[in-house]
C-alpha positions in Angstrom: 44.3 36.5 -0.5 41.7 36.8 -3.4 43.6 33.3 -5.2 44.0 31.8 -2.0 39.9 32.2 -1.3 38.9 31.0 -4.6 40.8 28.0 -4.2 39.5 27.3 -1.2 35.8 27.6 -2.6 36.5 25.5 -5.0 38.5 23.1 -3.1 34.5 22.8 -1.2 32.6 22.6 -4.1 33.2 18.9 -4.3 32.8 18.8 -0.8 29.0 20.0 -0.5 27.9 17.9 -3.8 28.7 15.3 -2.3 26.6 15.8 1.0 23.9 17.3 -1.2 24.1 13.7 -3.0 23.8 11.6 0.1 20.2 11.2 -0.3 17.9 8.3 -0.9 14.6 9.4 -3.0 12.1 7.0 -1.6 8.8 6.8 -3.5 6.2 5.5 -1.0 2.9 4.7 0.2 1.0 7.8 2.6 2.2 5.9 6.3 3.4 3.0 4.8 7.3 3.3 7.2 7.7 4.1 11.1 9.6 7.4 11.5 12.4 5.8 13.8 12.9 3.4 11.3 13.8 6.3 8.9 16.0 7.8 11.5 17.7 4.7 12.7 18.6 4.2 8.8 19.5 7.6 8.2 22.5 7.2 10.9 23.5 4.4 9.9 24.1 5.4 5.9 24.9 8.9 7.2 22.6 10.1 4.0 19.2 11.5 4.3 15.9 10.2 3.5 13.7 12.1 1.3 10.2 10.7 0.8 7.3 11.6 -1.7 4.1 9.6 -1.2 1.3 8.4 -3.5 -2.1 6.2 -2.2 -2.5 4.3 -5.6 -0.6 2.3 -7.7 -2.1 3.9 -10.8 -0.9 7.4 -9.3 2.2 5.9 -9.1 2.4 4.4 -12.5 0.7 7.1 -14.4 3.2 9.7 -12.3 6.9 7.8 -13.9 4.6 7.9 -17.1 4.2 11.4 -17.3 8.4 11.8 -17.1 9.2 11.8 -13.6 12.4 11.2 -12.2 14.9 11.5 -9.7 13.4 8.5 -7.7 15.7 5.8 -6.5 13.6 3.4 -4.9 9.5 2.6 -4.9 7.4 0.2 -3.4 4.5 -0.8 -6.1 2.0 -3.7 -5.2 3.0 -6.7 -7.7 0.4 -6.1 -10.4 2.1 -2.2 -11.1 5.6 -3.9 -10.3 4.6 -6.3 -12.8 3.7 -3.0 -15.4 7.0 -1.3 -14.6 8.9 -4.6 -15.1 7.7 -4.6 -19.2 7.9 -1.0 -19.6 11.8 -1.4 -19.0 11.6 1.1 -16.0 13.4 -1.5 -13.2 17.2 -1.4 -12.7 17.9 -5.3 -12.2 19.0 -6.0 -8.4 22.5 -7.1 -7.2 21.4 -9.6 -4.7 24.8 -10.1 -3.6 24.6 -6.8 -1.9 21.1 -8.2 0.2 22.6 -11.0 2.1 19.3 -10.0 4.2 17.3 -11.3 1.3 17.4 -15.1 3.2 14.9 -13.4 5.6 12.0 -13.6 3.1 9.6 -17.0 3.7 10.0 -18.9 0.4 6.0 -18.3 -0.5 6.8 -14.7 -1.1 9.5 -15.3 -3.6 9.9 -16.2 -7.2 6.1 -14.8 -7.9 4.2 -14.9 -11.0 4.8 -11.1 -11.0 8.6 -11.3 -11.1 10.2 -14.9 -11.4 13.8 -15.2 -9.7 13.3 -12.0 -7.7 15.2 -10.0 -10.4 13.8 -6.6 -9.8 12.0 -7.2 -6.5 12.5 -7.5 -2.9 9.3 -8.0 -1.0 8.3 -5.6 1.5 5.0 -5.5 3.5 1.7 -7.2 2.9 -1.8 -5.3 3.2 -5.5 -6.8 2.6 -8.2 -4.2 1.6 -11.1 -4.6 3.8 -13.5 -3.6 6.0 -12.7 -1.1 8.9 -15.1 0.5 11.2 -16.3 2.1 14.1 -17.2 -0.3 16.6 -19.3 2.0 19.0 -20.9 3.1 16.2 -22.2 -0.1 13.9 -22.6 -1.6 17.2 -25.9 1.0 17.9 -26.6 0.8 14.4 -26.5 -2.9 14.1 -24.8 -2.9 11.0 -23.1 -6.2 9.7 -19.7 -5.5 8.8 -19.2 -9.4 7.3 -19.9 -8.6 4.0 -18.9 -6.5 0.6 -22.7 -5.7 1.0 -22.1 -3.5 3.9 -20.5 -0.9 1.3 -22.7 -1.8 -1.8 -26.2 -3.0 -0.7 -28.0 0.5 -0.6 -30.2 -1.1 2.1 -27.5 -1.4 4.3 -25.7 1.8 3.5 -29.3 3.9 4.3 -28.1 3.4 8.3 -24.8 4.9 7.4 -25.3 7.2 4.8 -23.0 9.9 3.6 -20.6 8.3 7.0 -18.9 5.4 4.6 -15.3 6.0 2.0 -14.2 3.8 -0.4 -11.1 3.7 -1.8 -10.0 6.2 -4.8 -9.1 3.1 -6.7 -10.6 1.6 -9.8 -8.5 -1.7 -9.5 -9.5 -1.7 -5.4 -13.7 -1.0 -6.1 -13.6 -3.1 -8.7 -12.3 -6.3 -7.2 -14.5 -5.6 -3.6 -17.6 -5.4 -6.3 -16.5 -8.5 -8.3 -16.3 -10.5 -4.9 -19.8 -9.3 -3.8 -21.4 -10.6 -7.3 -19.6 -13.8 -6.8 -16.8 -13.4 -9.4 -13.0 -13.5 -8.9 -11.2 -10.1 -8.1 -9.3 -10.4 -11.1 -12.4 -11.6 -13.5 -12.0 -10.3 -16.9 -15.4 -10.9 -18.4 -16.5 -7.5 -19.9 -20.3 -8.2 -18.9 -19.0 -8.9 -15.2 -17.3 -5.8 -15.1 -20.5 -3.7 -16.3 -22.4 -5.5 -13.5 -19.6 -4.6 -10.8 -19.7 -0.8 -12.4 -23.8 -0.9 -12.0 -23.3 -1.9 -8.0 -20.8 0.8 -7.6 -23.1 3.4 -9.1 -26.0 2.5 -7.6 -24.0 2.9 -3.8 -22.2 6.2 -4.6 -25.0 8.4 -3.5 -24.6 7.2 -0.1 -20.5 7.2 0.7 -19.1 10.5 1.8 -16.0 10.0 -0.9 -13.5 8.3 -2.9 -10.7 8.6 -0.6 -7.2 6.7 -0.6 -5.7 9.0 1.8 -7.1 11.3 4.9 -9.8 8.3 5.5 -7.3 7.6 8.6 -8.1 10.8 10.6 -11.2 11.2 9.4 -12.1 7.4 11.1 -9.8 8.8 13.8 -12.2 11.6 14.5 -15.1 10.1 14.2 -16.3 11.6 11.2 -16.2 8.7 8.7 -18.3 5.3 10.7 -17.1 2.6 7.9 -14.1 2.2 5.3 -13.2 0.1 2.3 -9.9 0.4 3.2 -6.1 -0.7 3.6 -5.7 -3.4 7.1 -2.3 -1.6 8.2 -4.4 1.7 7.7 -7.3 0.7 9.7 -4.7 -0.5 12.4 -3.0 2.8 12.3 -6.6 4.5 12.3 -7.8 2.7 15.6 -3.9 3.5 17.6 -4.6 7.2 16.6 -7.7 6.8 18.1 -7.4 5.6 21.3 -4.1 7.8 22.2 -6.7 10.9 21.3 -9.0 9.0 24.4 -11.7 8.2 21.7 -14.3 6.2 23.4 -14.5 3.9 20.1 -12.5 1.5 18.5 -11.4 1.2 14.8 -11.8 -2.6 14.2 -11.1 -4.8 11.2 -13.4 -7.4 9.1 -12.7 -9.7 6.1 -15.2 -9.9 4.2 -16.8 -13.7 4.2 -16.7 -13.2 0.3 -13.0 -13.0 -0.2 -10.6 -9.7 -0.6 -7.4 -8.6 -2.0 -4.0 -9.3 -0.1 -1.3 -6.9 -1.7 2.2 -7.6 -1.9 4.1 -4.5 -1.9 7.8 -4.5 -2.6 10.9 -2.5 -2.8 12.6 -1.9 -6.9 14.7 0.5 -8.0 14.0 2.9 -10.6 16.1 2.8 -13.6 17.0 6.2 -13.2 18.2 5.9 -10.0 20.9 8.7 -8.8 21.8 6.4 -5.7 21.3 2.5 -6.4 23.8 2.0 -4.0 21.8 3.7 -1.1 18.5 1.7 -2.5 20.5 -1.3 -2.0 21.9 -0.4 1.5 17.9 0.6 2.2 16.4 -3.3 1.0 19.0 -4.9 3.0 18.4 -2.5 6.3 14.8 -3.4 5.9 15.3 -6.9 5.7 16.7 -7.2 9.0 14.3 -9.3 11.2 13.9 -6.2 13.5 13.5 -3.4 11.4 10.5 -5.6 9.3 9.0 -6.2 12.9 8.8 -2.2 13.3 6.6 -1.8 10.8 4.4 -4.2 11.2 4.6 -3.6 15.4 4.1 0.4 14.4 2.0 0.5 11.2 0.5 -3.1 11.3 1.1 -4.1 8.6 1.6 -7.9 6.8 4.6 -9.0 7.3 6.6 -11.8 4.4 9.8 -11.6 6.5 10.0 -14.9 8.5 13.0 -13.9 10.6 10.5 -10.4 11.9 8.0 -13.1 13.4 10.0 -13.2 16.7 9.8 -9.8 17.3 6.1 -9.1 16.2 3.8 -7.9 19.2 1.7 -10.8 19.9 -1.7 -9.5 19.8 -0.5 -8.4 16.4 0.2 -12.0 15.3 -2.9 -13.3 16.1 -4.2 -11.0 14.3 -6.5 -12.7 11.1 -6.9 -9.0 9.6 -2.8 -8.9 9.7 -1.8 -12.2 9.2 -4.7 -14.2 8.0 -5.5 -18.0 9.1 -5.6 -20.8 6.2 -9.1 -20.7 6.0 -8.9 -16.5 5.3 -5.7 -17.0 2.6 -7.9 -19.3 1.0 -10.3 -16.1 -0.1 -7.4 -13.6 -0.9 -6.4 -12.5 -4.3 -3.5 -10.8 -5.7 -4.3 -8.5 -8.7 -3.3 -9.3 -11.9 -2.2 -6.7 -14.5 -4.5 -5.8 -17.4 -3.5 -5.7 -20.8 -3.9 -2.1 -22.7 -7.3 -3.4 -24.2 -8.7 -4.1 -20.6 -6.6 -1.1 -19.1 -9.0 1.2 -21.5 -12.3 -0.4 -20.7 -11.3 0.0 -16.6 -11.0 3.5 -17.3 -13.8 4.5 -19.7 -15.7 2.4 -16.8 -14.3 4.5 -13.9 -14.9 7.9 -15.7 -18.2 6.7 -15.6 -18.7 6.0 -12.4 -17.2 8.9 -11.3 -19.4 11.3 -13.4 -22.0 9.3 -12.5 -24.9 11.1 -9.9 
């Protein structure tokens, strides 16, 4: 009897490692996938999804830095895809297992970030702008067409200590180079000191540096103005009104210009599942399951073949899916070499120190 249960414990062993290995680590943006969509994928691979979030590239980056593993797929913007891509820290794509991958429209392929789509399949698109409360700017007869709303301390005197901006030096940065005039990916050392100047001298009237809670806290009715993430702010103003909030969370675009943000799916090099990461691109490249997202987060969407099953109002969107004129003003971020990397931060300490 004793012989007979041991085999039969071991005979399992390879039976619950297994299960315990049907998991996909995803590595992902707070909000950034609709649950359903993680259920509907979770039948179908029979595996589990286990997510871990972060609300900054440099998080992320500075997090697989510092040693971490166990990830099998992340979702970086391009600049930090870009990083991760010299670093070595990519597993190269089988794109014979994404026949999905036709879905894409062509202008989000073969970037400058990663030429031939070797690493990447693109995800969702976000621009970082304005998002407010309309009740509220409305009776304070704020403009909301303009960087200056979260830098000119004029402005901000209506709305003090009621306005976030993101927690991110690349983000702040590039809104404050586009209010002086410059390009969001401007270089020029003097440039940046002036953007780090306008920053400082706003501070004293935002609330916080936040990447993260500035949902709810626009939700409730706490926070009146964000610098913030369009599929955010989307997902801010649907959380509002099924509380019954008598406001609305709207978007602007800035008439200066703002940052549109690529995000898309790589596998880590030290992947336990690459062949769940895979199954997960190709799921997601589906014209449906794209649609969700964008229908349910509201997010940008580069998968042509989700277009026909995008909400309308959603479509014609310019904060989602901006018109020529609006795409003309949009940046992508660029990477910055180690030389400009240190300046960024010795900059940011700054600002953040700063009273």
């Amino acid at each position: 009897m004793k012989r007979l249960l041991i085999t039969l414990l071991l005979a399992g062993l390879p039976l619950i490692s297994a299960a315990a290995a049907d998991k996909l680590h995803l590595y992902n943006w707070n909000n950034y996938i609709a649950p359903e969509t993680v259920k509907r994928f979770e039948e179908s691979c029979k595996c589990q999804v286990v997510q871990t979030y972060y609300s900054d590239n440099e998080e992320l980056l500075a997090k697989l830095a510092a040693g971490a593993k166990g990830y099998d797929l992340l979702v970086p913007t391009g600049n930090a895809m870009q990083t991760l891509i010299k670093q070595g820290a990519l597993k190269a794509i089988d794109k014979a297992q994404l026949p999905n991958l036709k879905n894409i429209g062509p202008a989000y392929m073969n970037t400058q970030f990663d030429p031939g789509n070797q690493y990447s399949v693109p995800y969702a698109m976000s621009i970082t702008l304005i998002g407010y409360n309309d009740e509220k700017i409305k009776e304070l007869g704020v403009p909301v067409d303009s960087w200056a709303t979260i830098f000119d301390p004029k402005i901000l005197e209506k709305l003090k200590k009621r306005v976030t901006v993101l927690d991110s030096s690349n983000e702040l940065f590039a809104a404050a180079l586009k209010y002086l005039g410059y390009s969001a990916n401007d270089v020029d050392e003097a440039h940046w000191k002036q953007a780090a100047d306008v920053i400082k001298k706003a501070k004293p009237y935002w609330a916080a540096f936040n990447a993260s809670s500035y949902i709810k806290e626009l939700t409730v009715g706490n926070i009146w103005l964000v610098h913030g993430y369009s599929n955010d702010i989307f997902q801010a103003n649907l959380d509002a009104q099924a509380a019954g909030r008598k406001f609305k969370v709207l978007h602007s675009l800035p008439k200066e210009g703002a940052v549109l943000a690529l995000d898309n799916m790589v596998i880590h090099k030290s992947a336990p599942r690459p062949d769940l990461a895979l199954k997960f691109m190709n799921f997601m490249l589906e014209g449906k399951n794209a649609a969700e997202l964008t229908n349910l987060i509201g997010s940008g969407n580069p998968n042509a073949d989700a277009m026909q099953y995008i909400k309308r109002d959603i479509a014609q969107n310019k904060a989602v899916f901006p018109d020529q004129a609006a795409q003309a003003k949009l940046e992508q971020l660029q990477d910055l070499n180690v030389k400009q990397r240190r300046l960024r931060n010795k900059l940011w300490t700054e600002i953040k120190a700063a009273r």
